[in-house]
N, C-alpha and C positions, 0 to 999 in steps of 0.2 A: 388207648392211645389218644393225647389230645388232638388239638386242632394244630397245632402250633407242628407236633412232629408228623402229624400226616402232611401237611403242608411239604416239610422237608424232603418227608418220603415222596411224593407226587416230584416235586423238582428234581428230585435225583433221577427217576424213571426215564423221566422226558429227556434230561442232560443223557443219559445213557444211551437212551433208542435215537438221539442226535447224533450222537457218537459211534451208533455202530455204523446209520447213514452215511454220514459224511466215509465212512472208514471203504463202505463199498463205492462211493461216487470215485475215492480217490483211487482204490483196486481197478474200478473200471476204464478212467481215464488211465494211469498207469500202461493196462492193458493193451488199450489203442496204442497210445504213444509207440507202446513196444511193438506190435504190430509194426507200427509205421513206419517206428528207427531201423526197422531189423533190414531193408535194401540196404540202408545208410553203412551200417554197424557190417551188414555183408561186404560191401564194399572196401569199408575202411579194411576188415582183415583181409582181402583180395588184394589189395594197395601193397601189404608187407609181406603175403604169402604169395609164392610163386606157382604154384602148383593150384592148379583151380578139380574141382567136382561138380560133377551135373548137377544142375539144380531144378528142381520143379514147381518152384515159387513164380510166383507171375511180376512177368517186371516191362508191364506195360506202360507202369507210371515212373518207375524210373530206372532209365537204360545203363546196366553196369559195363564199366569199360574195361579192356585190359589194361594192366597197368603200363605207364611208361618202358619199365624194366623187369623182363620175364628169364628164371634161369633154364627154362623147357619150354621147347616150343612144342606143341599139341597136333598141330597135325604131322599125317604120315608122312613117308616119304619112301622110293623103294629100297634106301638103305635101314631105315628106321620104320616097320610095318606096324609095329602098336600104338601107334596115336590115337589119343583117344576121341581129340574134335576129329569129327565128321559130318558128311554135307545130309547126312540123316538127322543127326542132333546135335545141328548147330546152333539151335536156340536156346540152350541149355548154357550156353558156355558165355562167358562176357562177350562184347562185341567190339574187336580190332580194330582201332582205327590208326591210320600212316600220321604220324608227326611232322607238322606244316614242313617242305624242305625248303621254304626259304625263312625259319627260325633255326636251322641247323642241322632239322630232323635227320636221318639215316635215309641214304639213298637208296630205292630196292633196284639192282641186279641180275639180268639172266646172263649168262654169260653160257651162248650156244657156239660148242669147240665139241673136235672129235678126241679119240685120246691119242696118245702118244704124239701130242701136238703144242708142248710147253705152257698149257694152262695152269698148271698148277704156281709153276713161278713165275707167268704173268699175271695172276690174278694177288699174290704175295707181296709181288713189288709195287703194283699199280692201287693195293690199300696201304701199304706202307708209306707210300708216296703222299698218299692223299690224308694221311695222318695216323692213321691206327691201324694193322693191320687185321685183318678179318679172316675165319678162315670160309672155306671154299668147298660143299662135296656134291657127288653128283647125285643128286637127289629123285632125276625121275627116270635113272638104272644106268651103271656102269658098262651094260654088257646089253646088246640085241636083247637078246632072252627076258633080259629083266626088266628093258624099256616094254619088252611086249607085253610083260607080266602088268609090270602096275600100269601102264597108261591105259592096256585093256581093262582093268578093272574099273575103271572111271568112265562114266557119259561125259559125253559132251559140255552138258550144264553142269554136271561135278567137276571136271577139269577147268571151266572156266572159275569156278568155286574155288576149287583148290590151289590155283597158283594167285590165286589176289589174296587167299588167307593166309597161306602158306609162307609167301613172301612177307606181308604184313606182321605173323606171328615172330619172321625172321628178324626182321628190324628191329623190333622187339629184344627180339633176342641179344643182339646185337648193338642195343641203342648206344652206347657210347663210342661205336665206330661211324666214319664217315660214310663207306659202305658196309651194302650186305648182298649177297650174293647169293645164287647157286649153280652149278653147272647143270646145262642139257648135253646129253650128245645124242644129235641126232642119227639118226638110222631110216634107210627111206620106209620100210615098211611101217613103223611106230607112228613116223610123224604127219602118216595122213591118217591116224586113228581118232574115234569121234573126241576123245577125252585132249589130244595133240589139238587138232582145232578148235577146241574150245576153250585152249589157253591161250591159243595164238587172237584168237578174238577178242579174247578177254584183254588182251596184253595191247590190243590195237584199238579200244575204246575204253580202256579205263584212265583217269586223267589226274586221281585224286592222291598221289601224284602220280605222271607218268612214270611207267617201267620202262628204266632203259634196257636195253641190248647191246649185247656186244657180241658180235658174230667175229671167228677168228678162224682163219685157216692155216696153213702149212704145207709147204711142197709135198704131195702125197708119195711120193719117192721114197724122202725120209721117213715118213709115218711107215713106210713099208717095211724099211731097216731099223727102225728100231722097233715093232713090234714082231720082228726076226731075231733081234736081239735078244727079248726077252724070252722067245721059246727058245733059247739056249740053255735054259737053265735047266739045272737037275736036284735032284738031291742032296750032294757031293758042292755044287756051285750056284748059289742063291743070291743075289743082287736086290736089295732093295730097288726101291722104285724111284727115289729121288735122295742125293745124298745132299746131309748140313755142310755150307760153308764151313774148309778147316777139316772136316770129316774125310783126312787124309786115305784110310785102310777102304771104305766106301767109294771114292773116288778110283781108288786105284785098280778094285774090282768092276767099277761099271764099263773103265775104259777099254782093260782086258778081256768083258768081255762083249766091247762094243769093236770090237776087228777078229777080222776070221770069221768076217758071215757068208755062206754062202745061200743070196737072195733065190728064188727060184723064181725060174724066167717063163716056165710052160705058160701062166698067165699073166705075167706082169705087164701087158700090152693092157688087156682087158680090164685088170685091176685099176689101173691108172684113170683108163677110160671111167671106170664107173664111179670115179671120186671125185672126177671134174664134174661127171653128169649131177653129182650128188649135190657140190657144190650149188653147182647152178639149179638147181630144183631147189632148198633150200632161201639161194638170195633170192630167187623170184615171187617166193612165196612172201617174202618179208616184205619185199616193194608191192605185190600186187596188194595186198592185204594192210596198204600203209605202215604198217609198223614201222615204226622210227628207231633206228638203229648207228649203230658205229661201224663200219667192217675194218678188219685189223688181219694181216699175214705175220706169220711168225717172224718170216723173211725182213720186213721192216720194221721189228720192232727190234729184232738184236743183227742183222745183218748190215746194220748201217752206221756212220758217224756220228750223226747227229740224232735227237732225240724228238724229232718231229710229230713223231706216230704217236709217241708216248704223249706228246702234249695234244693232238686232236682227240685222242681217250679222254683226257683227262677238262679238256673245254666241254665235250658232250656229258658227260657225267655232272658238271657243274660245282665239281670239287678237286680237289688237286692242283699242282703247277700247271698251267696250262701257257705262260712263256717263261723263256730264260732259264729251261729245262735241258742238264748236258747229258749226255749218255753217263761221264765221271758220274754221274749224280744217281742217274740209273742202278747202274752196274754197285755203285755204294750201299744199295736197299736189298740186293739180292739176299734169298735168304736162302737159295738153294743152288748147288753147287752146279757148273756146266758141264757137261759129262759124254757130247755127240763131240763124233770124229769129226771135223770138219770137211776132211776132203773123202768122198767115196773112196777112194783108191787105197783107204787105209781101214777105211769099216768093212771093204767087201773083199771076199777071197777072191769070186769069179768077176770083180770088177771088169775087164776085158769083156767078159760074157753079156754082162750087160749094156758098157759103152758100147757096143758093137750093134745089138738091139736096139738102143735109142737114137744112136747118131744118124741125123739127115731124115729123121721124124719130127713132130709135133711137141715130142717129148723130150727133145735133145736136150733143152733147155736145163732140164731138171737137174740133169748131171752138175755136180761142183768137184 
């Protein structure tokens, strides 16, 4: 070989073993990079994907957020018991935060009502009203039992965890409504459980936004007749729970079989008694514990002319008509149909039975 091609030969080596270099310098940055895009690139598919998985990647350096708009919210609730965020592994999951509510954000919600106390179509009409209607379930147990179930299952520091996530993941949920909601019904045994006060604490210093409340009762009379009503049913005769406007055959069944009850009187003294005490244990709790709230009766929200009640709802929430609000206007958003007797005297068989019971008591009043 001359000089001339070993020469060639040596340049070509060097151009080579250059080339594999630069080839690893480039593999290794590469590397990094991906390392580093990979929150980034996490992220961004978190943004379009609604359904999130535990991760065990460390995201110290940069915090993944939930997205604006979620089509599943992640934690429990005791209608829905598989959620998979929990106050265990919660670091796992992006991290919730309330969209500013004076940019528009979605307003969180508790709305604490017993049942058989017209929440479902005041909570219908009053996001209807307020632009979008949202809907509404009772999420921490419909029934004693089930309040006892999940609230017991939760400490204190997890109940406070839970209803700031919970509602958060809700707005979420919910982002293109003005509210979002969910119902309590309280029960006295439940809501002095340690998981009960740890939401009510939570719910009474958290600021980022505040949680409204909307505490709402109803003549416990009526609560009484119509949750008589509905143990009328049988097999043979089944009544939905709330009938659509227009939902003539629905209507026609509730009213049939909202007369002809006969209430039982051996404790309705008693009964009465312990829904006021309930009440009152309840609003003192909310005042002594500052929580900021609204109180609303069913009584003036549809027992009256004017649209008053509907509009101090609607100022405390900070969304909605809040003047120059007519009940026409009201009554226009209903989405569910009215379906109580108005007068005792036509819902009750032993109506006598019990005007006679009440009258020239404390409770006389309740009679219509």
């Amino acid at each position: 070989m001359n000089l001339s091609a070993m020469a060639r030969s040596k340049r070509t080596i060097i151009l080579s073993a250059a080339s594999i270099c630069m080839c690893i310098l480039l593999a290794t940055a590469n590397l990094f990079q991906s390392s580093w895009d990979s929150t980034i690139v996490f992220q961004s598919i978190e943004s379009t994907s609604n359904h999130f998985r535990p991760s065990s990647r460390n995201t110290k350096d940069v915090e993944v957020l939930l997205p604006p708009c979620i089509d599943k919210v992640l934690t429990k609730s005791s209608r829905r018991r598989e959620g998979n965020l929990t106050f265990a592994n919660r670091h796992q999951f992006p991290k919730c935060e309330y969209a500013p509510i004076e940019e528009g954000g979605t307003v969180p919600v508790i709305f604490i009502v017993n049942g058989r106390s017209g929440s479902d179509v005041t909570w219908a009409t009053l996001s209807t009203l307020a632009g979008n209607v949202s809907p509404i379930g009772e999420h921490t147990g419909e029934n004693r039992v089930k309040a006892m179930d999940f609230l017991g299952s939760m400490t204190e520091e997890e109940g406070a965890w839970w209803v700031k996530e919970h509602l958060c993941q809700f707005t979420h949920y919910q982002c293109r409504a003005p509210l979002a909601a969910f119902k309590w019904k309280p029960f006295v045994d439940s809501w002095s459980l340690p998981a009960a006060q740890g939401i009510l604490k939570q719910i009474a210093s958290f600021d980022q936004p505040k949680i409204k409340v909307i505490f709402m009762t109803r003549n416990p009379l009526d609560v009484l007749i119509s949750k008589a009503k509905y143990k009328k049913q049988n097999k043979r005769n089944r009544i939905e729970a709330h009938c659509q406007l227009g939902d003539e055959e629905c209507i026609r069944k509730q009213k049939k079989m909202g007369t002809g009850i006969s209430l039982p009187t051996e404790n309705l003294l008693n009964n009465l008694e312990d829904s006021f005490a309930a009440f009152n244990n309840f609003t003192d709790t909310l005042e002594e514990m500052n929580i900021g709230h609204v109180k609303t009766t069913y009584e003036d929200l549809y027992n009256r002319d004017d649209a008053e009640e509907w509009m101090k709802i609607f100022k405390y929430l900070g969304r909605g008509p809040s003047k120059n609000l007519t009940m026409e206007n009201v009554t226009a958003a209903f989405a569910l149909a009215p379906t109580f007797q108005k007068n005792h005297s036509e819902s009750l068989a032993n109506y006598a039975k019990v005007r006679d019971l009440l009258s020239g008591g404390k409770y006389e009043e309740l009679l219509h």
